[in-house]
FITILUM-838610 format. One record per residue (C-alpha): residue in one letter; x, y, z; residue number from 1. Coordinates in Angstrom, 3 decimals. Each point is the difference from the previous one (the first is absolute). Example, Ala and Ser with C-alpha at 12.3 -4.5 7.8 and 13.67 -1.06 7.14 Angstrom:
2
R A 12.300 -4.500 7.800 1 $
R S 1.370 3.440 -0.660 2 $
//
This chain:
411
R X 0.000 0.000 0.000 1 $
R X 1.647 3.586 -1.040 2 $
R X 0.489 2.572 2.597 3 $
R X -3.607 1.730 1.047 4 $
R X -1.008 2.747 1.418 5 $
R X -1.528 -1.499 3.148 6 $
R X 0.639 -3.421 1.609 7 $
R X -3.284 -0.526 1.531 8 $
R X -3.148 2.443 -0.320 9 $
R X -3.007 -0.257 2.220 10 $
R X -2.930 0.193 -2.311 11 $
R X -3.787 1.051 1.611 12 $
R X 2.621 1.598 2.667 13 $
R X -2.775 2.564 1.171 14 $
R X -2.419 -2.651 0.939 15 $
R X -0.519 -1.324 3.879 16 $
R X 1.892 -3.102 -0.510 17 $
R X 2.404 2.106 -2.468 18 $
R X 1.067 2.123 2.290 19 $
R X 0.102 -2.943 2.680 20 $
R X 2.685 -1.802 -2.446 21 $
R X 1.758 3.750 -0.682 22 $
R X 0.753 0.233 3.844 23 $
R X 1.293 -3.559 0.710 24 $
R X 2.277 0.813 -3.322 25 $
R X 1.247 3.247 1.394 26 $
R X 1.034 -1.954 3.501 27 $
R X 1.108 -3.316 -1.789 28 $
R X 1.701 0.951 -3.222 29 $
R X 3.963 0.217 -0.095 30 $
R X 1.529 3.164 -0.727 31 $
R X 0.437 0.245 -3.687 32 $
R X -3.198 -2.013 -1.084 33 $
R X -1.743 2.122 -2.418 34 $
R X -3.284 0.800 1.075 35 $
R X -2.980 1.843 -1.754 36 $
R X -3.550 0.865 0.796 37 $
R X -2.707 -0.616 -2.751 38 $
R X -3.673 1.046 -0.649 39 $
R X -2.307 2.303 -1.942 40 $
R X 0.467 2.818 2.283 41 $
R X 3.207 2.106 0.799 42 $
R X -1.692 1.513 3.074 43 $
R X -1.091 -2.733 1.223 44 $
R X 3.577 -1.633 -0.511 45 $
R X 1.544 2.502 1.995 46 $
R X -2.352 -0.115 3.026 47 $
R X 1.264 -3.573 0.225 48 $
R X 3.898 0.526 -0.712 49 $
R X -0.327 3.072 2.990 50 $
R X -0.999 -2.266 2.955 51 $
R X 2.923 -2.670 -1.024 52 $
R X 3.160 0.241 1.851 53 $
R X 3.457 0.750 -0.375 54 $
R X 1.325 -0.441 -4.126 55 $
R X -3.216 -1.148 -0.680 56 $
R X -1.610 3.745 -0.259 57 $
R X 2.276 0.179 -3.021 58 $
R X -1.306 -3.043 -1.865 59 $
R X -1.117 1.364 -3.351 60 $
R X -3.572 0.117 -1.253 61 $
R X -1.363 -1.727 -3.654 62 $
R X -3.711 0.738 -1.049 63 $
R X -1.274 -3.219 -1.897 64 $
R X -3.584 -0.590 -0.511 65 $
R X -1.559 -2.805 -1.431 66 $
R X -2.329 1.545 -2.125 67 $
R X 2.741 1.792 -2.112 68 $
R X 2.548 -3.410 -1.315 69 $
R X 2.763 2.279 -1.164 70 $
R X 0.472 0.638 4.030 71 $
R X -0.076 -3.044 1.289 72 $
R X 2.507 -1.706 -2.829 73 $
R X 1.848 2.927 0.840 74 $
R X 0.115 -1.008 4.111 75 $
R X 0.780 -3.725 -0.999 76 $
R X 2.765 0.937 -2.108 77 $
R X 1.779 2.270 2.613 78 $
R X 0.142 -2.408 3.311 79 $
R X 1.452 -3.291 0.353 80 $
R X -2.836 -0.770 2.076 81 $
R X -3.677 0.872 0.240 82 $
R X -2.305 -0.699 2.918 83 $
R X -3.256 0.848 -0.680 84 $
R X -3.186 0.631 2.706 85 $
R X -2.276 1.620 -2.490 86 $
R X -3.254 -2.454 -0.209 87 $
R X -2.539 -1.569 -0.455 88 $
R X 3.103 -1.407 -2.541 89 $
R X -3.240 -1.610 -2.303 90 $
R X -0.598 3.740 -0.405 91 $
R X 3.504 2.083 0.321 92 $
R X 2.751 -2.587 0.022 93 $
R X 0.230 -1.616 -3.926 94 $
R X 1.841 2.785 -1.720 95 $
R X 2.396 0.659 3.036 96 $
R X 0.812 -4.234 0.116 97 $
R X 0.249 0.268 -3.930 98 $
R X 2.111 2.495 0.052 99 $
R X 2.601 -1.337 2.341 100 $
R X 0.418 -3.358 -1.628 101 $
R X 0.259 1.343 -2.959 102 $
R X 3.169 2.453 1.194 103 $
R X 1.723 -2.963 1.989 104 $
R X -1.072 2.370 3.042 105 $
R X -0.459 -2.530 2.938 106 $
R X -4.107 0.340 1.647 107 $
R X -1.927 -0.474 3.020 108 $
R X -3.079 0.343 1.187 109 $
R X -2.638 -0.769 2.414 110 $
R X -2.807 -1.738 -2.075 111 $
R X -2.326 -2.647 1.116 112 $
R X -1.927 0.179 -2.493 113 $
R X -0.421 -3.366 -2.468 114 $
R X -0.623 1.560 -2.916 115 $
R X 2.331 2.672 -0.310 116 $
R X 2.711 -2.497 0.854 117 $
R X -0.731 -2.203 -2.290 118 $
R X -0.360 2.621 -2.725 119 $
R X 3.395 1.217 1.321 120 $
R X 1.448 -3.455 -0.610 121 $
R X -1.368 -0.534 -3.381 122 $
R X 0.744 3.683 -1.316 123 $
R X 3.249 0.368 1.877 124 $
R X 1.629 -3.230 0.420 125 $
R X 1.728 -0.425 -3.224 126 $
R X 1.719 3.433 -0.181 127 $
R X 1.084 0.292 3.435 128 $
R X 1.913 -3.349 -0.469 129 $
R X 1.654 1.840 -3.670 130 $
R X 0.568 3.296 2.156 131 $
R X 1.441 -1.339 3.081 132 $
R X -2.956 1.112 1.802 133 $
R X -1.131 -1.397 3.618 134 $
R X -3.727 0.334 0.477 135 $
R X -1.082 -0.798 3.144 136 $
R X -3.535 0.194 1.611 137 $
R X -1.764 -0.067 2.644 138 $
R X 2.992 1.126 2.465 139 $
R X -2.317 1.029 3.188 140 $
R X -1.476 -1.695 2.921 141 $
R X -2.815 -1.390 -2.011 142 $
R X 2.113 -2.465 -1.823 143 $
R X 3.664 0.093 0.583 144 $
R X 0.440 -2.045 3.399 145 $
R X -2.236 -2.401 -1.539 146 $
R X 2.231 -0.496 -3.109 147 $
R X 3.361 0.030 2.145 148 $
R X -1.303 -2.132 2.786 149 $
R X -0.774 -3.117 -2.332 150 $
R X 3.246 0.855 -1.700 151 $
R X 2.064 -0.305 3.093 152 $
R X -1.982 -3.411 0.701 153 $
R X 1.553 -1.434 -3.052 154 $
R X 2.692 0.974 -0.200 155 $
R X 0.237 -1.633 4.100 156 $
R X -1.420 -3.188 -1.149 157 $
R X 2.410 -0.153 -2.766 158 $
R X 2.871 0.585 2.035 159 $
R X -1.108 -2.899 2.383 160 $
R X -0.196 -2.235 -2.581 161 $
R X -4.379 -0.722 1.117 162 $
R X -1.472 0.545 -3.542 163 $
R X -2.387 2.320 -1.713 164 $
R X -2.498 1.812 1.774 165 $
R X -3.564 -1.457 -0.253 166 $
R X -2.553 1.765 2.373 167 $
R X 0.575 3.518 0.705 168 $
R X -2.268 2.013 1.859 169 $
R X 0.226 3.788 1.404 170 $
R X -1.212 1.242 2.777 171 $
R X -0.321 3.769 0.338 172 $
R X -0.399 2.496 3.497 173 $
R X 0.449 3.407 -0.098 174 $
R X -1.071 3.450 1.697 175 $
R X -0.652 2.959 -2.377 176 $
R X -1.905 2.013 -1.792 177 $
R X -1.447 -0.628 -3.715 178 $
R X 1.506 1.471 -2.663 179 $
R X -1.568 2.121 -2.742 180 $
R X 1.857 -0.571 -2.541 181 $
R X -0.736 -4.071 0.743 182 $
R X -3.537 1.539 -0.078 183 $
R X -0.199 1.637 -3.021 184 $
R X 2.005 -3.337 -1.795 185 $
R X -2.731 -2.176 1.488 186 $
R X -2.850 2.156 -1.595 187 $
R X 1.887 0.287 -3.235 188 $
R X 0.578 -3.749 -0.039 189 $
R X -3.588 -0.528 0.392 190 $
R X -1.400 2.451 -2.838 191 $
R X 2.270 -1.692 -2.413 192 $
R X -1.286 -3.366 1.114 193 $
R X -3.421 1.409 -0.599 194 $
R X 0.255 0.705 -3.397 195 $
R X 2.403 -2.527 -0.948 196 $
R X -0.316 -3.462 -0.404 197 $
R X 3.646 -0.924 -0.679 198 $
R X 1.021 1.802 3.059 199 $
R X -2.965 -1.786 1.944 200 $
R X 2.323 -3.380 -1.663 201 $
R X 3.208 1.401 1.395 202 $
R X -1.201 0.337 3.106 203 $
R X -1.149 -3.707 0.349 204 $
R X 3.203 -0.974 -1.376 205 $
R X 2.559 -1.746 2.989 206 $
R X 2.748 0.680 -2.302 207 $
R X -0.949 3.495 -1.588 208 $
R X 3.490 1.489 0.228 209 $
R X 2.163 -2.716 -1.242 210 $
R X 2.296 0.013 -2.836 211 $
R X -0.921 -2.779 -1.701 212 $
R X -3.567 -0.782 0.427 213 $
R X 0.129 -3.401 -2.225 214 $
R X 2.774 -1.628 2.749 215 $
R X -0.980 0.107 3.051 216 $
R X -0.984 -3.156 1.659 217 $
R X -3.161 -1.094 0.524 218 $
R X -0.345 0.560 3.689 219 $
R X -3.147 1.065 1.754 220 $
R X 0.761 2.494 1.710 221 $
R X -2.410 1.276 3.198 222 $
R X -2.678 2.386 -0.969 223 $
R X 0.128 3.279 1.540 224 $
R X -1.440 -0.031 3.456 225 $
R X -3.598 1.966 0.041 226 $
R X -1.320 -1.441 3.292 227 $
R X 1.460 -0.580 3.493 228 $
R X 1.803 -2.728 0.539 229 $
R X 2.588 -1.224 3.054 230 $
R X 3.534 -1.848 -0.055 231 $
R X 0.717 -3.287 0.891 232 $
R X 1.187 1.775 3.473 233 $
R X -2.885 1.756 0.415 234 $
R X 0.608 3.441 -0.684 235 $
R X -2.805 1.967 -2.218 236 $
R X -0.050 1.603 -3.509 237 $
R X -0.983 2.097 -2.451 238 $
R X -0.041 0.914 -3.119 239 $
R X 3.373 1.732 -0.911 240 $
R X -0.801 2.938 -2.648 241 $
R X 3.273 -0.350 -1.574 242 $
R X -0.210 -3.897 -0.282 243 $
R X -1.208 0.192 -3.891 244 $
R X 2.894 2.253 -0.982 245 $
R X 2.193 -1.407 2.424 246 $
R X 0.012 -3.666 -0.734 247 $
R X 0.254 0.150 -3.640 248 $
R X 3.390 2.565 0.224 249 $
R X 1.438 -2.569 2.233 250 $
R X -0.873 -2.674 -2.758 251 $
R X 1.536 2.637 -2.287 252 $
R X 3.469 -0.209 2.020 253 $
R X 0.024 -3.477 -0.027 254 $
R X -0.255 -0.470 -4.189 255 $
R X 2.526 2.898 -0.474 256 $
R X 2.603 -2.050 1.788 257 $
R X -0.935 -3.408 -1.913 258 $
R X -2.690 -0.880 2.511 259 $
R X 2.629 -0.351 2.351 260 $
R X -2.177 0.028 3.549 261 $
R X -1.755 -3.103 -1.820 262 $
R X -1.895 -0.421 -2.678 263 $
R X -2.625 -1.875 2.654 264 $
R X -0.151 3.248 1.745 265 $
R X -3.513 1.022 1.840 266 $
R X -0.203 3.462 1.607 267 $
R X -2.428 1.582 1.704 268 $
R X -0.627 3.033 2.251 269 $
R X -2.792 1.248 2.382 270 $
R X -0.132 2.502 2.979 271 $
R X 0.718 -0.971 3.622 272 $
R X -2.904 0.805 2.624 273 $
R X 1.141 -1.786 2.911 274 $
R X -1.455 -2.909 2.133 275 $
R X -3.253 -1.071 1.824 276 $
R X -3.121 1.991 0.115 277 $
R X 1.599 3.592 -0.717 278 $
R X 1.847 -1.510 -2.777 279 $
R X -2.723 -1.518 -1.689 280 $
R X -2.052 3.025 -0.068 281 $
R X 2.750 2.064 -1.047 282 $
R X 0.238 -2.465 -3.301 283 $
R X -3.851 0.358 0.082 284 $
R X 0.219 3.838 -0.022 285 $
R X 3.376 0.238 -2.858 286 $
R X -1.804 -2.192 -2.544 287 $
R X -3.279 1.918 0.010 288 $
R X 1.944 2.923 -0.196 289 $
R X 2.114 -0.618 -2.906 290 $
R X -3.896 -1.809 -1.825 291 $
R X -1.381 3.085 0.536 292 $
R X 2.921 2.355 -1.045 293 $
R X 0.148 -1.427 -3.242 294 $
R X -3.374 -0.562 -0.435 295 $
R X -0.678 3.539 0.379 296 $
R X 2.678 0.966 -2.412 297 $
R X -1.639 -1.697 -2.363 298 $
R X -2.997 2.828 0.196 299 $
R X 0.063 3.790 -0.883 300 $
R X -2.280 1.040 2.477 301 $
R X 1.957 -2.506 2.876 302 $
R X 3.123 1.406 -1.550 303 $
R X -0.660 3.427 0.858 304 $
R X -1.245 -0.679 3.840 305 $
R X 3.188 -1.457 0.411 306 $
R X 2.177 2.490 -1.156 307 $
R X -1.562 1.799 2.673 308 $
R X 1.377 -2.137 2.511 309 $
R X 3.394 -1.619 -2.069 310 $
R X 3.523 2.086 0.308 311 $
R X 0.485 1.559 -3.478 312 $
R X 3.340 -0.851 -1.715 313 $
R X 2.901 2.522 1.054 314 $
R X -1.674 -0.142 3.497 315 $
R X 1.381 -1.826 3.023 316 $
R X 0.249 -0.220 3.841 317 $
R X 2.170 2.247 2.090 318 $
R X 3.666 -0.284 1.163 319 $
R X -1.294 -2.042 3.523 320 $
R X -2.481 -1.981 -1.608 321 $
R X 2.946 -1.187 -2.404 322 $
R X 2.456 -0.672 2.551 323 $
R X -2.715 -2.050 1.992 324 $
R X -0.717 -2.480 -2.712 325 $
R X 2.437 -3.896 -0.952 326 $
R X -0.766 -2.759 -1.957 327 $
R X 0.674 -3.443 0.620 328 $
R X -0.277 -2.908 -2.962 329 $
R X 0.550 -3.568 0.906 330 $
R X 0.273 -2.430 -2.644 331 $
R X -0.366 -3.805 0.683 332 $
R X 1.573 -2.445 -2.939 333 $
R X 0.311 -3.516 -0.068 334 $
R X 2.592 -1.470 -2.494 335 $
R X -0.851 -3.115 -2.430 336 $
R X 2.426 -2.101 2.577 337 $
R X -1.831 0.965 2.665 338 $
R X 2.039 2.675 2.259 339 $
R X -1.725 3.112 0.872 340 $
R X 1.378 3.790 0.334 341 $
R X -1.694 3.193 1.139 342 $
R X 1.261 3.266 -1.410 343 $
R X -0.697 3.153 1.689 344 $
R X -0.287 3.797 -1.512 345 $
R X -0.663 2.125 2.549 346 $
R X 0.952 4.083 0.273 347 $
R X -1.668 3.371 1.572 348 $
R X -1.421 2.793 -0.460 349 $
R X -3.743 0.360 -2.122 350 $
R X 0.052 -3.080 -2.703 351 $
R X -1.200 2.309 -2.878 352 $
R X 2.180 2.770 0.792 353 $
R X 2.453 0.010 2.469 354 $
R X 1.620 -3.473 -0.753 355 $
R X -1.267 0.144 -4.016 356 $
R X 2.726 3.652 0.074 357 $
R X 2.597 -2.586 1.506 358 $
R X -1.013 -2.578 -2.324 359 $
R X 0.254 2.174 -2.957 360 $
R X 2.555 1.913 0.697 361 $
R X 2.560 -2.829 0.389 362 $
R X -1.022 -1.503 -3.259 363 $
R X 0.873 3.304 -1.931 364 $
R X 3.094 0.076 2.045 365 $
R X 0.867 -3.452 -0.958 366 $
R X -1.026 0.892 -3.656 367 $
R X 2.394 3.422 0.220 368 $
R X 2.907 -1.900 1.521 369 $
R X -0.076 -3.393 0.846 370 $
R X 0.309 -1.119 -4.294 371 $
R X 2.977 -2.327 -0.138 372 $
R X -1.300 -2.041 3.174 373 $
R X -3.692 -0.262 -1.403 374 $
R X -1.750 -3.214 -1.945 375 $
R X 1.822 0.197 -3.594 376 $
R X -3.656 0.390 -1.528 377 $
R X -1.909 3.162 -1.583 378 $
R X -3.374 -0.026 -1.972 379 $
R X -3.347 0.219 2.416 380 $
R X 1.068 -1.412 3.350 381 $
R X -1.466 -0.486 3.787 382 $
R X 1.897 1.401 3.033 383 $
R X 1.429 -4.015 0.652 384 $
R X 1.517 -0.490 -3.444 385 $
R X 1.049 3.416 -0.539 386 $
R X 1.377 1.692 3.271 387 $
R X -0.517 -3.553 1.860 388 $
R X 2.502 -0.688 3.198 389 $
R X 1.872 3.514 -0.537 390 $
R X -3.546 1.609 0.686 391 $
R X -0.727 -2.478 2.971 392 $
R X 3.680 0.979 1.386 393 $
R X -0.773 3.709 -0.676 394 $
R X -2.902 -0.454 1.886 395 $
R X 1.391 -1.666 3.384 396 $
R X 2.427 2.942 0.067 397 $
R X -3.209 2.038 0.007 398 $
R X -1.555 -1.692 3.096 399 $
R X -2.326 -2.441 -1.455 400 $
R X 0.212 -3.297 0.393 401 $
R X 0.676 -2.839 -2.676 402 $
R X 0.615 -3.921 1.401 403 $
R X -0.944 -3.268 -0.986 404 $
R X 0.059 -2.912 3.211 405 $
R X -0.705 -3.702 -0.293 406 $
R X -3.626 -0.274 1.236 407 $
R X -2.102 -3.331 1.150 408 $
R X -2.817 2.099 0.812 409 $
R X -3.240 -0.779 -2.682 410 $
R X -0.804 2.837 -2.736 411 $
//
């Protein structure tokens, strides 16, 4: 890649997790790292860059805005790496992703969303792997620890010499408020399913994001949990609402690296609600929740009552109720010998914000300088086969917590 003008630019920069990201940068970057601000508006821009510390206030501003292309080839073309917040990414994020594979200008993002990613993949795939490019999604809490979690249980399996993972199952705790950016994905996932059958296809597909559709194995996999349900140890569930994005990146990850976890891989995810009586109607409560969330976003009239009531994207909690918040995902897997590992991911501060800015900010880091120790791989990626154990060392440094232990408890 010839010299640029930037080495990594913070795109959507203005927005609440935007300038989350821009002030972990301005206390985590090395001295040198060439940092820039970018978004539609200059003022904007600067109100951020004033309330960072130290060199940071000197970081240079870029105005890029999806709706004019020239701009945002322009922004690709100057940075070695682009991180991008600005969603719903079915809405904003195509031309931005397009434009960085096609400069060799490495990408991130934050997208849950199943049909932009696989769009992404289809449209971007091909010339990020003739650029150079690294496109990697989905780099926040509502993905990543699942991806590098089942990623460190292989590769721990491996190393002991007890097979291929078989059952995999994640269990996920945390304390925090909802994003709205997660909010406004969900709604835009749901229109498109609306008025799109294919998309309505995609979503009932297990293996929806993998690379080559025609190859992998015929293995049922678990449906997504919609009801309440216990483990074999007695603790109660729910439905997870990342599960159907979730599950089927972590299936991604596995065919990327030659279906190396196991080709008679099952994975599943759902939300912890603790034990007995209180735990059962917490499970009870969290599934007709999430029913009647997206049942009502399926309705104009039920969409608008709860925008009432929903946080609106570039909205968030306050600096306490960040700091309060952790997250906590256990994953059970049983090997096809037999032996059985739990891997934890665990970290604090709000999921969606506090820990998504750690998160996120470490993968761009790792991105900006971490090149020569990452995955030899470009084209459209995941956070495992892309930034994979440099991320998951990145993020130990960073105080969350990574570990894999041999387990004889039940999933």
């Amino acid at each position: 890649m010839r010299r640029r003008e930037h080495d990594l630019v913070v795109y959507g920069a203005s927005g609440f997790v935007g300038k989350l990201l821009s002030a972990y940068l301005a206390e985590t970057a090395p001295a040198g790292l060439r940092v820039a601000l970018a978004g539609r508006s200059r003022e904007k821009l600067a109100a951020v860059r004033a309330e960072l510390p130290g060199a940071a206030r000197e970081w240079p501003l870029v105005l890029a805005d999806t709706a004019d292309p020239g701009s945002v080839v322009a922004l690709a073309e100057s940075t070695r790496v682009l991180v991008t917040t600005v969603g719903p990414y079915a809405v904003l994020g195509m031309p931005v992703v397009e434009a960085c594979a096609r400069a060799g200008t490495h990408y991130a993002d934050l997208s849950g969303e199943l049909t932009f990613t696989r769009d992404a993949i289809d449209r971007t795939d091909a010339p990020a792997r003739e650029s150079g490019a690294r496109i990697v999604h989905s780099c926040g809490y509502d993905s990543l620890p699942s991806d590098l979690a089942v990623l460190l249980l292989a590769e721990q399996a491996r190393t002991d010499g007890a097979g291929e993972l078989r059952d995999v199952r994640l269990v996920a705790t945390s304390r925090g408020g909802v994003s709205g950016g997660t909010v406004a994905s969900m709604r835009g996932q749901a229109a498109i399913r609306r008025r799109d059958p294919s998309a309505r296809r995609l979503a009932d597909d297990p293996f929806a994001l993998s690379p080559d559709r025609p190859a992998e194995p015929d293995t049922s996999q678990p449906p997504d949990a919609t009801l309440p349900s216990r483990t074999r140890d007695g603790r109660w569930t729910a439905p997870f609402v990342m599960a159907p994005y979730n599950t089927r990146l972590v299936r991604r990850s596995n065919a990327l690296q030659s279906w190396s976890y196991g080709r008679g891989l099952t994975y599943g995810e759902v939300m912890g609600c603790g034990r007995g009586a209180r735990g059962a109607a917490t499970a009870v409560g969290m599934t007709a929740g999430l029913a009647g969330l997206l049942g009502a976003m399926r309705f104009a009239p039920s969409r608008a009552l709860l925008d009432r009531f929903l946080p609106a994207p570039g909205t968030g909690p306050d600096h306490a109720a960040r700091q309060s918040g952790w997250f906590r995902m256990v994953v059970e897997a049983r090997t096809d010998l037999g032996r059985r590992y739990r891997a934890t991911a665990a970290g604090p501060g709000d999921p969606g914000y506090a820990a998504t800015a750690v998160m996120f900010g470490e993968s761009a880091l790792a991105l900006a300088l971490d090149g020569d120790r990452l995955p030899p791989r470009a084209g459209s990626l995941t956070p495992a086969t892309a930034l994979g154990d440099v991320l998951v060392r990145r993020l130990r440094a960073a105080g969350h917590a990574y570990e894999v232990v041999p387990s004889a408890d039940p999933a």
